[in-house]
Structures are given as structure tokens and as C-alpha cells.
N, CA, C and O atoms as a DFTB+ gen file, in Angstrom:
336 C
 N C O
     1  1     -12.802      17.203       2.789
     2  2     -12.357      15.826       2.867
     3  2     -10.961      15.717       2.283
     4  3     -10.757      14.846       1.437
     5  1      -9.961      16.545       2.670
     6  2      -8.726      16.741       2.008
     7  2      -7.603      16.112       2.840
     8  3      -6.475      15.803       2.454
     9  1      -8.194      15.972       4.182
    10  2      -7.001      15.212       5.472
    11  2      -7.578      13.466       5.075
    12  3      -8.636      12.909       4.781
    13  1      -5.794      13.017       5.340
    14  2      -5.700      11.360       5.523
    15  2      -4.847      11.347       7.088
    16  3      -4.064      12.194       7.518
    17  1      -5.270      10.193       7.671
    18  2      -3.958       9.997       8.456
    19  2      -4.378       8.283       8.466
    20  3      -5.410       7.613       8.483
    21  1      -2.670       8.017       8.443
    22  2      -2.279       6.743       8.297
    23  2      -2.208       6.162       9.598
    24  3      -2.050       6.918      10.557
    25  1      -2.297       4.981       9.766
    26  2      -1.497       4.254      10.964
    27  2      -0.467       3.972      10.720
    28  3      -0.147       3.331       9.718
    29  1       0.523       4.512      11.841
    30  2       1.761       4.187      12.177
    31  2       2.259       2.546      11.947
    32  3       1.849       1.486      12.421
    33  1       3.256       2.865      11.061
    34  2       4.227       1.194      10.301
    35  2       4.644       0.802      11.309
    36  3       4.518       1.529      12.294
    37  1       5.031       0.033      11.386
    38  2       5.677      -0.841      12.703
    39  2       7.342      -0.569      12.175
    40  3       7.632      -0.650      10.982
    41  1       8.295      -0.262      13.164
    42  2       9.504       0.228      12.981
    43  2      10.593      -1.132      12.018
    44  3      11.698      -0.830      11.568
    45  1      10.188      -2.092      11.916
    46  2      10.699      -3.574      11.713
    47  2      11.137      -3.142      10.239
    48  3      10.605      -2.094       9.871
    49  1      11.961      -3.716       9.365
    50  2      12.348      -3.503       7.978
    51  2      11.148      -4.051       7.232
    52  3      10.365      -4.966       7.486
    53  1      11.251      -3.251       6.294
    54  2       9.466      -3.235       5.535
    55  2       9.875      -3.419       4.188
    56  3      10.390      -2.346       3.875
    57  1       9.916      -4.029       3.425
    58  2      10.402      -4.466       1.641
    59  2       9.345      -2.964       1.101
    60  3       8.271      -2.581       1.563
    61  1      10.189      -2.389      -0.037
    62  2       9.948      -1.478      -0.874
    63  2       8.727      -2.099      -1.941
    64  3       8.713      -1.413      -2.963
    65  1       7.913      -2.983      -1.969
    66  2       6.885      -3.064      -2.067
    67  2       6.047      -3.508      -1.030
    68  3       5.129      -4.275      -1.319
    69  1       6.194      -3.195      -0.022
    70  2       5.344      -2.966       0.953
    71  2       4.826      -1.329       1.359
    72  3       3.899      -0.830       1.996
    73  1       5.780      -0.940       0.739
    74  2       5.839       0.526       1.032
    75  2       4.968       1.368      -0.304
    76  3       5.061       2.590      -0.425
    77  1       4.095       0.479      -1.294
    78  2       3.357       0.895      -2.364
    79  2       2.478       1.831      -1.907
    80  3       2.695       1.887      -0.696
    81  1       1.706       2.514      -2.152
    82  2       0.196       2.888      -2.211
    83  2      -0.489       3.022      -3.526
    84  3      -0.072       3.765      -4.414
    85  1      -1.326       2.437      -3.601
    86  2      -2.090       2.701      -5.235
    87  2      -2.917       3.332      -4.594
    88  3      -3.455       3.257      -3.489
    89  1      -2.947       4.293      -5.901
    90  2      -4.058       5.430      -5.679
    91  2      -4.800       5.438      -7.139
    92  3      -4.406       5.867      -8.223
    93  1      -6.443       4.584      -6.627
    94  2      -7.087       3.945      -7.224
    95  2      -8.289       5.112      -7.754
    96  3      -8.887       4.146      -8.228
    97  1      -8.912       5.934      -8.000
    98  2      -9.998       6.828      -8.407
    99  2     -11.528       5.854      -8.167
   100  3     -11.637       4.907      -8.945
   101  1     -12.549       6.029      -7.256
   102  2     -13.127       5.684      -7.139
   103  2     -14.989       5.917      -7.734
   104  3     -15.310       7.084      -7.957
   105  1     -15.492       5.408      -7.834
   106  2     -17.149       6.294      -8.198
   107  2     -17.665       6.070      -6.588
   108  3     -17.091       5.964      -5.504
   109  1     -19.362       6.055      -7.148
   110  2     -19.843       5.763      -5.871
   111  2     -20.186       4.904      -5.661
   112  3     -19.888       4.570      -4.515
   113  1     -20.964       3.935      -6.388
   114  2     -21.367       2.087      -6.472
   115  2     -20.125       1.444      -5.845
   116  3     -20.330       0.677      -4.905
   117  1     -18.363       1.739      -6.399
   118  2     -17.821       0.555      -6.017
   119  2     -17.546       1.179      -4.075
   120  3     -17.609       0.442      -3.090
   121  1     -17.181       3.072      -4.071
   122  2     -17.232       3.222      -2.650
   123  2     -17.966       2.472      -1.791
   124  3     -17.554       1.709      -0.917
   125  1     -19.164       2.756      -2.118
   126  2     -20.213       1.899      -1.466
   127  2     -20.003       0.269      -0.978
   128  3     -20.050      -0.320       0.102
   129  1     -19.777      -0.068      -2.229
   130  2     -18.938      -1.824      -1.633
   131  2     -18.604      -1.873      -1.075
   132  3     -19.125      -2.357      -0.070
   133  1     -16.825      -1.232      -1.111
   134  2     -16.136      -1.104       0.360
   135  2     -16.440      -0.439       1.390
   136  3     -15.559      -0.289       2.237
   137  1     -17.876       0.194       1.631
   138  2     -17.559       0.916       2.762
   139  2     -17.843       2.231       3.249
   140  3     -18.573       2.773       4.078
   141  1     -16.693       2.618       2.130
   142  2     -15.731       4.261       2.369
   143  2     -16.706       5.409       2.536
   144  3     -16.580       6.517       3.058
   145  1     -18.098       4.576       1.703
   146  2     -19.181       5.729       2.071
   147  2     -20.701       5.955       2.711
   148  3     -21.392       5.435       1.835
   149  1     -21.350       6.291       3.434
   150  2     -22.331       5.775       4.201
   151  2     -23.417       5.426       3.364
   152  3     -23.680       6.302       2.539
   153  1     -24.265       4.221       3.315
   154  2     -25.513       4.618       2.710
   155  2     -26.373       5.914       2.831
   156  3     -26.532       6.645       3.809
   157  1     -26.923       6.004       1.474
   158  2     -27.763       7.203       1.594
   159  2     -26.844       8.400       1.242
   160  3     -27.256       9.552       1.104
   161  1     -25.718       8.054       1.128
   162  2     -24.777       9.701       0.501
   163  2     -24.057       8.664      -0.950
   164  3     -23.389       7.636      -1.061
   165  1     -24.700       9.705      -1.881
   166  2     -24.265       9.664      -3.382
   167  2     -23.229      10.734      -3.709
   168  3     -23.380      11.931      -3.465
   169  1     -21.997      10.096      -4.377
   170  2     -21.393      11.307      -4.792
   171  2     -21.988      11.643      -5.700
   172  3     -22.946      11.029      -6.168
   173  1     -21.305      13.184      -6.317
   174  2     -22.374      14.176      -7.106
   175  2     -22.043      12.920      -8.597
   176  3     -21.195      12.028      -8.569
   177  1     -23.046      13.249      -9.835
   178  2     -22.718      12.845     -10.838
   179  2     -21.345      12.703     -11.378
   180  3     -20.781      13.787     -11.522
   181  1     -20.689      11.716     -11.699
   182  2     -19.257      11.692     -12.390
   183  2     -18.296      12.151     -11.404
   184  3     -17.140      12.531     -11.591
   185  1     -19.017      12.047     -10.223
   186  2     -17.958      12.437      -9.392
   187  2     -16.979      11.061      -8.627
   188  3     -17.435       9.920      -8.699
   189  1     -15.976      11.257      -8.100
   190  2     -14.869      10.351      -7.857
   191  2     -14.707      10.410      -6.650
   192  3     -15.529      11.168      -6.135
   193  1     -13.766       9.788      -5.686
   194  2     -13.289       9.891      -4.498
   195  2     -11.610       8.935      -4.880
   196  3     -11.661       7.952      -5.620
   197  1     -10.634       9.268      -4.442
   198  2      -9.339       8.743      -4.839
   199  2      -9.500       7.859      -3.023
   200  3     -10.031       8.146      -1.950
   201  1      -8.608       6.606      -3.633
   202  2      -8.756       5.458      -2.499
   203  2      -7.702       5.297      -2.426
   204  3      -7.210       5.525      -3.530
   205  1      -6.518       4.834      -1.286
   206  2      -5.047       4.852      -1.501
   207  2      -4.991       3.113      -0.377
   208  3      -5.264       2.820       0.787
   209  1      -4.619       2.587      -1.260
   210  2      -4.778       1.286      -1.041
   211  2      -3.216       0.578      -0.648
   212  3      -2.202       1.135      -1.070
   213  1      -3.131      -0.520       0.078
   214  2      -1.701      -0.862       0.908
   215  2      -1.200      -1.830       0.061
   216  3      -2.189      -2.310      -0.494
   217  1      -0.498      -2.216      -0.223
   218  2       0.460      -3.740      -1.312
   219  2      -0.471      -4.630      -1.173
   220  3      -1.015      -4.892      -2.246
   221  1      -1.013      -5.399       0.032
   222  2      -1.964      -6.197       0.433
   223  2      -3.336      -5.921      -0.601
   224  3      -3.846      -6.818      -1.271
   225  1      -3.711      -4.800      -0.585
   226  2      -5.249      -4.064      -0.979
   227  2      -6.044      -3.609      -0.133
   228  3      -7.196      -3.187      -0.231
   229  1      -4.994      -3.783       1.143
   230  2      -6.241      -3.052       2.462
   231  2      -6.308      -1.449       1.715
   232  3      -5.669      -0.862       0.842
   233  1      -7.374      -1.164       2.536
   234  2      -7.350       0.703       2.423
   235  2      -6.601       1.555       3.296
   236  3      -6.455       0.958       4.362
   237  1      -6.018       2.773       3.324
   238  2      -5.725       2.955       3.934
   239  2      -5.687       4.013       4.148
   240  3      -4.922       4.387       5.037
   241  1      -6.516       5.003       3.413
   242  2      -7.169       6.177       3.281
   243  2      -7.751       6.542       2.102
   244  3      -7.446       5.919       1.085
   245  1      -8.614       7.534       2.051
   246  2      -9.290       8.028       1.301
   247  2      -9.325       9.812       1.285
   248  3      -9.156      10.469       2.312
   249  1      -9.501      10.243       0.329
   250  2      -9.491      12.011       0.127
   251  2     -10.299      12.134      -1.208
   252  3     -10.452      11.302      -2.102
   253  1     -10.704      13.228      -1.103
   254  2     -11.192      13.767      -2.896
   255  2     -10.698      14.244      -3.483
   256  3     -11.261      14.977      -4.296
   257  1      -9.477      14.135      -3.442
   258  2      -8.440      15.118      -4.720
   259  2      -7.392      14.386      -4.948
   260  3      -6.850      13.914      -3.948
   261  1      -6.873      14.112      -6.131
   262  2      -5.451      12.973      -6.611
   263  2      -4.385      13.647      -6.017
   264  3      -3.431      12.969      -5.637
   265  1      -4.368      15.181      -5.829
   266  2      -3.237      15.535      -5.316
   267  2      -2.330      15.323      -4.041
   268  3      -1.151      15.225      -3.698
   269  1      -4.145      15.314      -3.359
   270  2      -3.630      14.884      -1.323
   271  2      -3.544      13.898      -1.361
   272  3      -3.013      13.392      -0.373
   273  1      -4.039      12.848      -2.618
   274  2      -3.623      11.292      -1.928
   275  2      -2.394      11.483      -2.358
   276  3      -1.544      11.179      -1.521
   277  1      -1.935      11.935      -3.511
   278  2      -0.117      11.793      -3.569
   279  2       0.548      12.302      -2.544
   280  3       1.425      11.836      -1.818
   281  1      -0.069      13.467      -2.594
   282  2       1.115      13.697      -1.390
   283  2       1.104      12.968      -0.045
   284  3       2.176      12.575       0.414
   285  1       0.094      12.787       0.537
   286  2      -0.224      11.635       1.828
   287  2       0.657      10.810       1.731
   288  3       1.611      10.822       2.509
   289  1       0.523       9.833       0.667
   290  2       1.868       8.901       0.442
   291  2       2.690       9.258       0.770
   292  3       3.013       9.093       1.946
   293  1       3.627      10.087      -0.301
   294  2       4.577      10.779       0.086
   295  2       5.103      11.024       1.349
   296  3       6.272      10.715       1.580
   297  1       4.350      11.573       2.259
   298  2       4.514      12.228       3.473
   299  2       4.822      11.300       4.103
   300  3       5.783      11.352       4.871
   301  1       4.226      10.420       3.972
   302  2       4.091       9.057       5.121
   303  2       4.741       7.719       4.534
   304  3       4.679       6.540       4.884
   305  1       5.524       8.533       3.278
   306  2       6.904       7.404       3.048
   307  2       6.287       6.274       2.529
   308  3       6.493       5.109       2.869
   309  1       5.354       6.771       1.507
   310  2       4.783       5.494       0.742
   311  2       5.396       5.850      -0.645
   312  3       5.654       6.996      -1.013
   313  1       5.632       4.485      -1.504
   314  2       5.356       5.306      -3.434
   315  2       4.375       4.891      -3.766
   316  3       4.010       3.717      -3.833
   317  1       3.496       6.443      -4.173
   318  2       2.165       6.111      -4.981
   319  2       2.607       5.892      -6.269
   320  3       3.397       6.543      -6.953
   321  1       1.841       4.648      -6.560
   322  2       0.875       4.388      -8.060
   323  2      -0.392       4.623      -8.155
   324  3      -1.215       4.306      -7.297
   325  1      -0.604       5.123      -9.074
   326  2      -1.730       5.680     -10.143
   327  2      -2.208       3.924     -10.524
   328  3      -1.480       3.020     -10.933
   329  1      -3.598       3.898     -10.230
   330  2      -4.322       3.001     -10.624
   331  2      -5.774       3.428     -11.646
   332  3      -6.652       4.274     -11.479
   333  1      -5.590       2.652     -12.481
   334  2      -6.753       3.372     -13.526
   335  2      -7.917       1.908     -13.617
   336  3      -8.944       1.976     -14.292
């Protein structure tokens, strides 16, 4: 679970906080809220899933490692913040 892919920005001028991503560390109760994970699949104990979230708070991917969500950003011309 190490690939993200984004949807394509719309080419239009985009304000540098639009261009955020928080990269939020997730459990499994709040995954579950949003979504991100099917009922019936628990992550392991103490385990996390990193959520990379848009200025708005939409989602806009998800991975299991802090590293690929940084770099995802990155790649795709976002600045991640670290959300705790």
C-alpha cells in the first residue's frame, strides 16, 4: 500500500495554500469514519495509516508509510504538513 495517485489540478492559478497537503497519521476507528478502510479489516494493533488531506480537508490519498506520503506531495507539487 505504498502507491498514491492524485487527480490532476486544474491548470488555472492555484494560491500556495491550496497547494497544502497535511499528512495526518491515522488509527483504525477514525479510518473507518472516513471510509479509507473497508469494514471488517482492522489495522494491526497500534498500527497507523498516514492520510494526506487537501487545504479544504478533502482526502486525497492515503499510504502506510510517512515517507510516501511526503514524497507523493512532493511529486505532485504539494507542501506537506505533518499533522499530529
Amino acid at each position: 500500500m505504498t502507491e498514491i495517485e492524485f487527480e490532476p489540478i486544474a491548470e488555472e492559478v492555484v494560491s500556495e495554500e491550496d497547494r497544502l497537503a497535511y499528512i495526518k497519521p491515522t488509527g483504525s476507528a477514525e479510518a473507518h469514519r472516513l471510509g479509507l478502510i473497508p469494514p471488517g479489516i482492522e489495522l494491526p494493533p497500534g498500527g497507523k495509516i498516514y492520510v494526506l488531506h487537501a487545504a479544504d480537508g478533502s482526502v486525497i490519498g492515503i499510504t502506510d508509510n510517512y515517507d510516501t506520503a511526503y514524497g507523493a506531495a512532493v511529486q505532485n507539487q504539494f507542501t506537506p504538513v505533518s499533522l499530529h
